[in-house]
C-alpha positions in Angstrom: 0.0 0.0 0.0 1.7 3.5 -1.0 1.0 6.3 0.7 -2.3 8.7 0.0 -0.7 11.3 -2.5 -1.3 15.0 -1.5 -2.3 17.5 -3.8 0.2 20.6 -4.0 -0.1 24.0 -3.2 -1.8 26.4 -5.5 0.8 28.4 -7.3 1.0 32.1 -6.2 -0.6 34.6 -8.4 2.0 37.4 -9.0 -0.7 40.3 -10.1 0.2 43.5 -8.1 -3.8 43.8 -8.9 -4.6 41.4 -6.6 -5.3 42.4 -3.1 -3.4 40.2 -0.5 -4.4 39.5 2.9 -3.4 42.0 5.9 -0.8 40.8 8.2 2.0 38.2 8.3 0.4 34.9 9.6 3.6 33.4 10.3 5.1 35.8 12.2 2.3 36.2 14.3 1.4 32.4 14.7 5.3 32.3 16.3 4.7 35.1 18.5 1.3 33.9 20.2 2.9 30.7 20.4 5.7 32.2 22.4 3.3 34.1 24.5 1.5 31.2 25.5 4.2 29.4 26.7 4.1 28.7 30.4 6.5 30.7 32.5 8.2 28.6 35.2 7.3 25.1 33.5 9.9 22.1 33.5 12.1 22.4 30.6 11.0 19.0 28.5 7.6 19.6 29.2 5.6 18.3 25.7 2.7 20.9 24.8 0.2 20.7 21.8 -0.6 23.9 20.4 -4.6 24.7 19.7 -5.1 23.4 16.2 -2.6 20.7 15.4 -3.7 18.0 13.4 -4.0 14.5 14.2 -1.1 12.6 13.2 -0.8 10.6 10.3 2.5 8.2 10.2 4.1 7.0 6.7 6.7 4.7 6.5 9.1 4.1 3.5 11.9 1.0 4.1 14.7 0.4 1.6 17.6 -1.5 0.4 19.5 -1.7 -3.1 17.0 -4.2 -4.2 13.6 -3.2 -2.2 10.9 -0.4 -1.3 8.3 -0.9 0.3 5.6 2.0 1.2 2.7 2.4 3.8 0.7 4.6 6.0 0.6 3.2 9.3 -1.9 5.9 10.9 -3.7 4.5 13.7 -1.1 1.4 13.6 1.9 2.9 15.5 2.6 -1.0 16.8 1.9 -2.7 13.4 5.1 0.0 12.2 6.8 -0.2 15.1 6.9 -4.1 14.3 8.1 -4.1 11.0 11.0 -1.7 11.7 12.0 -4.0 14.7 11.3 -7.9 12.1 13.3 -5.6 9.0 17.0 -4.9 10.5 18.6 -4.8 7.8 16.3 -2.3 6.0 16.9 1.8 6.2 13.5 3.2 7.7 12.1 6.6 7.2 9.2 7.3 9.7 7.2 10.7 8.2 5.0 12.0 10.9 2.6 14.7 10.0 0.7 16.4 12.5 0.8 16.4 16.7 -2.2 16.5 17.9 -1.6 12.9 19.5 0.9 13.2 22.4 0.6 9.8 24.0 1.9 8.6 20.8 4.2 11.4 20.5 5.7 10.1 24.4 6.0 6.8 23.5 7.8 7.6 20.2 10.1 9.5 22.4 10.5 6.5 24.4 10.8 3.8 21.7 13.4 5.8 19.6 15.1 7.6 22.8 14.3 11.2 21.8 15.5 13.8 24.7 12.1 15.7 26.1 13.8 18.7 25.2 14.3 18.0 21.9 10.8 17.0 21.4 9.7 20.2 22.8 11.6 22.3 20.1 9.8 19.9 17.1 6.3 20.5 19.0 7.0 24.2 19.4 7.4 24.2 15.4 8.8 27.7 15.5 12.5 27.1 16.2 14.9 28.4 13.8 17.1 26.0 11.8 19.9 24.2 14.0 21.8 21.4 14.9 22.7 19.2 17.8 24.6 16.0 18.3 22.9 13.6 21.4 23.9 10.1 22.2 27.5 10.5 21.1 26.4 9.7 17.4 23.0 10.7 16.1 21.7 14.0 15.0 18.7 15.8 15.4 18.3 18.6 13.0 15.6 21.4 12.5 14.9 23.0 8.9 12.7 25.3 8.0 10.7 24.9 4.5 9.4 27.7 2.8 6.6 28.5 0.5 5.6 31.9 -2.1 1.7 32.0 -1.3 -1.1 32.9 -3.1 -1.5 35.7 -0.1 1.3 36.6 -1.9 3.8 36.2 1.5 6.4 33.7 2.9 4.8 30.9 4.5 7.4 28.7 6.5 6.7 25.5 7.9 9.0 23.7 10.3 10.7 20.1 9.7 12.8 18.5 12.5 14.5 15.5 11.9 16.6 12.7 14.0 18.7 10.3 13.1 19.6 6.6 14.3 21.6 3.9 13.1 18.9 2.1 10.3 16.2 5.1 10.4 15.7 8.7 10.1 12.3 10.5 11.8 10.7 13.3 10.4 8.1 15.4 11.7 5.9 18.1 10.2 2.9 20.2 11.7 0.4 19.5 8.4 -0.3 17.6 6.2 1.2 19.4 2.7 4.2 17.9 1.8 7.0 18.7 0.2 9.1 15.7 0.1 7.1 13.7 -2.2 9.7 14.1 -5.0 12.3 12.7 -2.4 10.3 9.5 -2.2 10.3 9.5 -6.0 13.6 9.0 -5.8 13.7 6.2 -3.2 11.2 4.8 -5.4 13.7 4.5 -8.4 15.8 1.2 -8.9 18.6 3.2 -10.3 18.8 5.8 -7.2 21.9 6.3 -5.4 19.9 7.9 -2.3 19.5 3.5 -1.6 22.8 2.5 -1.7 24.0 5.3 0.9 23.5 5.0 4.4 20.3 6.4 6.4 22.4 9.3 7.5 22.1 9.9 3.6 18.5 10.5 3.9 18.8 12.8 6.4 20.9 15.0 3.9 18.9 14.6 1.3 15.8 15.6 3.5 17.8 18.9 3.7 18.4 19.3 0.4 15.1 19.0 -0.7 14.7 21.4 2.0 17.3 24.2 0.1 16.0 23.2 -3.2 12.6 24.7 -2.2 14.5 28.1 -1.7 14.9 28.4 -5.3 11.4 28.6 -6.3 10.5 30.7 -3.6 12.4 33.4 -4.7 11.8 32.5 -8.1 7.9 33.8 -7.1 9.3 36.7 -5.6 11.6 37.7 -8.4 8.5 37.5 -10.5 6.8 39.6 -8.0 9.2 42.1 -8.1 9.7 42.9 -11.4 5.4 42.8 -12.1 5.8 45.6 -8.8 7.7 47.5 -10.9 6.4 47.3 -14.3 3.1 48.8 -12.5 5.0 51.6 -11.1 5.4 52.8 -14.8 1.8 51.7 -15.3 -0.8 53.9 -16.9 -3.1 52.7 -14.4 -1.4 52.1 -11.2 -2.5 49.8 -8.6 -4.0 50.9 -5.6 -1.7 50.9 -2.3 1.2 50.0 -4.6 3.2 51.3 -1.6 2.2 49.2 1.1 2.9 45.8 -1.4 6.8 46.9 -2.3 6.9 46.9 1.5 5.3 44.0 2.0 7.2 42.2 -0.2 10.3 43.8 1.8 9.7 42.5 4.8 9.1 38.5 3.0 12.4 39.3 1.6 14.1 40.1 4.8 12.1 37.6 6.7 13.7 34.5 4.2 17.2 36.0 5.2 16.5 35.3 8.2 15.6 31.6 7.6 18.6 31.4 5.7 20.7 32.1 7.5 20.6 29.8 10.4 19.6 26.4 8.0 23.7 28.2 6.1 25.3 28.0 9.8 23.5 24.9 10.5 25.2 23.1 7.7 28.2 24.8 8.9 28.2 23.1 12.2 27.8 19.8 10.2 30.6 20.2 7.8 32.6 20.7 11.3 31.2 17.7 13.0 34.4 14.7 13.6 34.5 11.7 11.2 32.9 9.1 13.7 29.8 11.0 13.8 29.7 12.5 10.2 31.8 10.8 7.4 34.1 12.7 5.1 31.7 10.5 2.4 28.6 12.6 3.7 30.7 15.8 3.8 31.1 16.3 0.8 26.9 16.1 -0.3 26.8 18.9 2.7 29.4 21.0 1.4 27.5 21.3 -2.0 24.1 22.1 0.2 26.1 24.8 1.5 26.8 26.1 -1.6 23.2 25.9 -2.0 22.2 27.9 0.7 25.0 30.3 -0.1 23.1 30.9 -3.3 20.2 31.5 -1.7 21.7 34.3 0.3 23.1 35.7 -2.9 19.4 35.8 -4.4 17.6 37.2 -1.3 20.3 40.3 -0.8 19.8 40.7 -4.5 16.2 41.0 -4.0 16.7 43.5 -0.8 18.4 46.0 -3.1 16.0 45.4 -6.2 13.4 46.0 -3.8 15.1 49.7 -2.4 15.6 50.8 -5.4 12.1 50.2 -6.3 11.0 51.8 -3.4 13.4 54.6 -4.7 12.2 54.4 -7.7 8.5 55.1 -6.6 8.5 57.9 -4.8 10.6 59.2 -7.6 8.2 58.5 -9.9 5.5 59.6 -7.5 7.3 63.2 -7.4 7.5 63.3 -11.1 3.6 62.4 -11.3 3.1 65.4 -8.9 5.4 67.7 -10.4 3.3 67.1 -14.1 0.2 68.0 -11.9 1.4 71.1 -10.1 2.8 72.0 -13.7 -0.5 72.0 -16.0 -2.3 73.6 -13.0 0.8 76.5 -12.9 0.2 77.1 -16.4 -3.6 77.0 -16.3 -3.3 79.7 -13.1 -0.9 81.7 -15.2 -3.1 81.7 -18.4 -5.4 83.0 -16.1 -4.2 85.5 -14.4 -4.1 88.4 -16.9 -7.5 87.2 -18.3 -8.7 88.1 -14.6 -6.5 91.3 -14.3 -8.6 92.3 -17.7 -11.7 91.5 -16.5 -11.0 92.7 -12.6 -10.1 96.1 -14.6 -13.8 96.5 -16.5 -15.6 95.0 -13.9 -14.9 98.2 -11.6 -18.4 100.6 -11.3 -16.7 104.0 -12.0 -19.1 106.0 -13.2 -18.7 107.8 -16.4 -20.7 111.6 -15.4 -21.2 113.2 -12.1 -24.2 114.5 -10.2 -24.5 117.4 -12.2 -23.8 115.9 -15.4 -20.3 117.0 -16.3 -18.1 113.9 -18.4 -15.5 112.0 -16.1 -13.1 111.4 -19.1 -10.5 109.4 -17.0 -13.6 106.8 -15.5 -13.4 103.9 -18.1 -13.3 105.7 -21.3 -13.8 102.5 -23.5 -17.3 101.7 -21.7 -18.9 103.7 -24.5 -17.0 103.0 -27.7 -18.9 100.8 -29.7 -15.7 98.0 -30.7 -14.6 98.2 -26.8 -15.6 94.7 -26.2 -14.5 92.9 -29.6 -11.4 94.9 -28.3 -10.9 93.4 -25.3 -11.8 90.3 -26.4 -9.2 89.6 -29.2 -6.6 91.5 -26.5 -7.1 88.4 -24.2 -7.0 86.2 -26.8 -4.0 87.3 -28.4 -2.6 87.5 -24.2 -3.6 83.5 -24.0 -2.0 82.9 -27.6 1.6 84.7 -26.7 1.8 82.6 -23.7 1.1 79.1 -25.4 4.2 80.1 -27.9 6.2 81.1 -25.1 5.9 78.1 -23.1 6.2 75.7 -26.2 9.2 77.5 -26.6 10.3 76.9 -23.5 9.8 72.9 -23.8 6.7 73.2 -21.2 4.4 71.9 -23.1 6.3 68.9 -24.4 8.7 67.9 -21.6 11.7 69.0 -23.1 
């Protein structure tokens, strides 16, 4: 029986159109976590956060000559079993979801997990890491990341242990992204079988840094859409507020980065007995990997200044057009109202008595006065539009 295959995650859409959700779920998910830890509980102490999922358990054993695949949920004995009648076998136990910690316990027991340990994988915010217990086996934290439709980083943690014919991993929910990883187990012809378990545990963490790439793939995308819409006709609304949304994803994956860079660090330092100069060498080109990644998301940060730079400037020259066709308008005006100010003033043209005023608004009574003054403001309105053409005004010279 093979394991239920889950359908993946719907691909982000990149339309700076699109309005995405307010807020970083992630973030905040860690930080309410955090403040609902107990203060003054034993360290070790195993809590299940509101909302896990029920645990489902998949198994995949392998040699150079077999596979064999199953979902053992509800049948942690029946798995336990066959890992204990199949020595000779490499084991990979996938556990999705927590919300079961009497099983969680006595998989801490049967597989002799530390308490604190399993308190970092059921925490599920701990940044990437390594640590050596029981003089030889690993236990390893990774965090996987995802380009949204929300159009933000979504991170999910995967913790992993190692043991001499096995390797555990655990993951909060049920998407996975390891599925091309069994793929490969699947394969007669793959070199992941003939390796050792501790093989699998480096190529969980590959697949791990592979999902980097496309990641920042979306947000390259992302980026360069943001800034074809600066230039836009029509701009988006709050185009603002996404550039620095998409900021903050950026800095946020540098921050996942870095520690899964320094973890694999600590791993290329570890001594021979506990991780072979064989292995080293598969880590040393995932740290090449995650060195890449770097590269990209620094790249990113300053592509996503400059367009930050780039909007406000682009936002001054918007206002600067404005303030420049309603400076011309005002100053088209402004003799037309000094003319019409002028002949709009009630002088009158004879006294009391009679006698002619000659110097109160002579033109009132000649017969052409208003053609006149007419085809004066006209001719006013006309010498302007030739002065500022000539000055480049009117065609952004």
């Amino acid at each position: 029986m093979t394991p239920t295959r889950l359908s993946p995650k719907p691909s982000p859409s990149l339309d700076p159109q699109s309005t995405p959700s307010d807020g970083f779920i992630t973030d905040r998910e860690a930080t309410r976590q955090a403040r609902e830890q107990q203060v003054g509980q034993r360290p070790g102490t195993l809590n299940v956060h509101e909302g896990a999922l029920p645990p489902r358990l998949f198994l995949t054993s392998y040699d150079d000559t077999t596979c064999f695949e199953e979902e053992f949920t509800g049948r942690y004995d029946e798995l336990l079993e066959y890992m204990r009648t199949h020595p000779k076998l490499k084991h990979w136990v996938d556990v999705r979801g927590y919300n079961d910690l009497p099983l969680l316990e006595r998989m801490m027991q049967d597989f002799g997990l530390h308490p604190l340990q399993m308190e970092d994988v059921l925490n599920d915010y701990q940044r990437a890491k390594m640590e050596v217990f029981d003089e030889h086996r690993l236990f390893m934290v990774s965090r996987m990341t995802d380009f949204t439709s929300n159009l933000e980083i979504d991170d999910d943690q995967l913790s992993i242990f190692t043991g001499p014919n096995y390797v555990l991993s655990f993951q909060d929910d049920y998407d996975d992204c390891l599925d091309s990883l069994r793929v490969r187990i699947r394969s007669n012809f793959s070199t992941l079988r003939r390796h050792p378990s501790l093989y699998l545990a480096y190529a969980l963490t590959d697949v791990v840094l592979d999902h980097y790439y496309p990641t920042m793939a979306a947000i390259g995308d992302y980026i360069e859409r943001l800034e074809e819409a600066i230039f836009a006709e029509k701009r988006p609304k709050r185009l603002l507020n996404r550039i620095l949304r998409i900021k903050k994803d950026v800095v946020r994956f540098r921050r996942l980065v870095y520690p899964e860079r320094d973890k694999i660090a600590e791993i290329l330092r570890l001594p021979e007995e506990v991780m072979p100069e064989t292995l080293k060498i598969f880590y040393r080109d995932a740290y090449d990997h995650a060195i890449q990644a770097l590269d990209l998301a620094e790249s990113y940060r300053d592509n996503i200044s400059s367009l930050t730079d780039l909007y406000l400037s682009d936002q001054g020259n918007r206002m600067n057009e404005v303030m420049k066709v309603l400076t011309m308008i005002s100053t088209i005006f402004i003799p037309l109202s000094f003319v019409v100010g002028l002949y709009g003033m009630n002088f009158q043209r004879h006294d009391d008595q009679g006698h002619l005023l000659p110097h109160n608004m002579p033109e009132l009574y000649q017969p052409w006065g208003y053609p006149v003054v007419i085809g004066v403001m006209v001719l006013v309105v006309i010498g302007q539009f030739v002065y500022f053409y000539r000055k480049g005004w009117l065609t952004n010279r």
